[in-house]
C-alpha positions as CSV (number, residue, x, y, z in Angstrom):
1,X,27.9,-6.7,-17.7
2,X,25.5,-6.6,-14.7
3,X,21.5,-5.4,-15.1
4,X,20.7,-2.5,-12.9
5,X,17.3,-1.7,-12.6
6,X,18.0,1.6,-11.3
7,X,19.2,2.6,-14.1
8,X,19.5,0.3,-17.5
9,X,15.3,0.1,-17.3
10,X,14.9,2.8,-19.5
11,X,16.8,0.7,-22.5
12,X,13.8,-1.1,-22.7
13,X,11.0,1.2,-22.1
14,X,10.1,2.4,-25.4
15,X,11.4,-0.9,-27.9
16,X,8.5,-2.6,-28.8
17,X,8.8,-6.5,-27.2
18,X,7.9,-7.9,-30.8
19,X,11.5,-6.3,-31.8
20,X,13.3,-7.8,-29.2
21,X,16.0,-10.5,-28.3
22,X,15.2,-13.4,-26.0
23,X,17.3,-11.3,-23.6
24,X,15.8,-8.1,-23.5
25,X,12.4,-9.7,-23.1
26,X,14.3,-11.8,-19.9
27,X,15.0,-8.5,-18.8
28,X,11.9,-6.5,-19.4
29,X,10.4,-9.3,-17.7
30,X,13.0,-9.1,-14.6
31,X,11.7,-5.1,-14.7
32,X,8.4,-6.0,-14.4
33,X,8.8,-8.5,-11.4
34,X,10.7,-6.3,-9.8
35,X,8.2,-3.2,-10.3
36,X,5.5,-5.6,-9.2
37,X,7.3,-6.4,-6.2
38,X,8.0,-2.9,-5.2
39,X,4.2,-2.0,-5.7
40,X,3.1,-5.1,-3.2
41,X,5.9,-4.2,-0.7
42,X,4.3,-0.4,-0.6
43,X,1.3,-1.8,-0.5
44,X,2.2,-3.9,2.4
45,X,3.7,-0.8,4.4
46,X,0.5,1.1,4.0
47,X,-1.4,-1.8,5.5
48,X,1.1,-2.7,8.0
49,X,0.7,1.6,9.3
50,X,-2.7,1.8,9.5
51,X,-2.8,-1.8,11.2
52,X,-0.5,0.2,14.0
53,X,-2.6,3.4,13.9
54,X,-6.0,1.3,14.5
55,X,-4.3,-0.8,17.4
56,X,-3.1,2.4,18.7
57,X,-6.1,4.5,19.2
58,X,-7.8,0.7,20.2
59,X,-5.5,0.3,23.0
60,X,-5.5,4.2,23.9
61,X,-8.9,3.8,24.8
62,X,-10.2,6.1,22.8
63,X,-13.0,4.1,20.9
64,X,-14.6,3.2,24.4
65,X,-14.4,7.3,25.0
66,X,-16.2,8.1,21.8
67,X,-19.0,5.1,22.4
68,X,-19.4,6.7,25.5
69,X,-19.9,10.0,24.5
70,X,-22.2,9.2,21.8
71,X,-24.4,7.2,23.5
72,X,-25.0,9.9,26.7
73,X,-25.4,12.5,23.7
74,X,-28.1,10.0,22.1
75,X,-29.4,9.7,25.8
76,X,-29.6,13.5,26.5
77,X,-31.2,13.9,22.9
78,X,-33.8,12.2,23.0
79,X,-37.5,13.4,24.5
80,X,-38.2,12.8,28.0
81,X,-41.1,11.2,28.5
């Protein structure tokens, strides 16, 4: 019989580990890895997009246009001497 996490997690979801075998626990352990490892590879994406987003708009040019037109706004703000 083959784990599969899809589907045979819920088996140990609500048994308290006290009450189980040296097997479930290898297998509520295996769970817990492999939720673990599905959080850190989401994790990862999300970095990973806004990594391309920021390198995006960076290479766009679009930071330099914003400096830009904040500082001539700052420049035109200010009192004239």
């Amino acid at each position: 019989m083959r784990f599969n996490p899809l589907t045979d997690h819920d088996r140990y979801l609500d048994k308290d580990p006290k009450d189980m075998s040296l097997t479930e626990l290898r297998m509520l352990l295996k769970i817990k890895r492999m939720d673990l490892q599905l959080g850190w590879n989401e994790f990862e994406g999300k970095i990973k997009f806004w990594q391309r987003v920021v390198r995006s708009v960076r290479e766009s040019g679009m930071v330099d246009q914003v400096k830009d037109g904040i500082q001539s706004y700052l420049q035109n703000k200010s009192p004239k001497v």
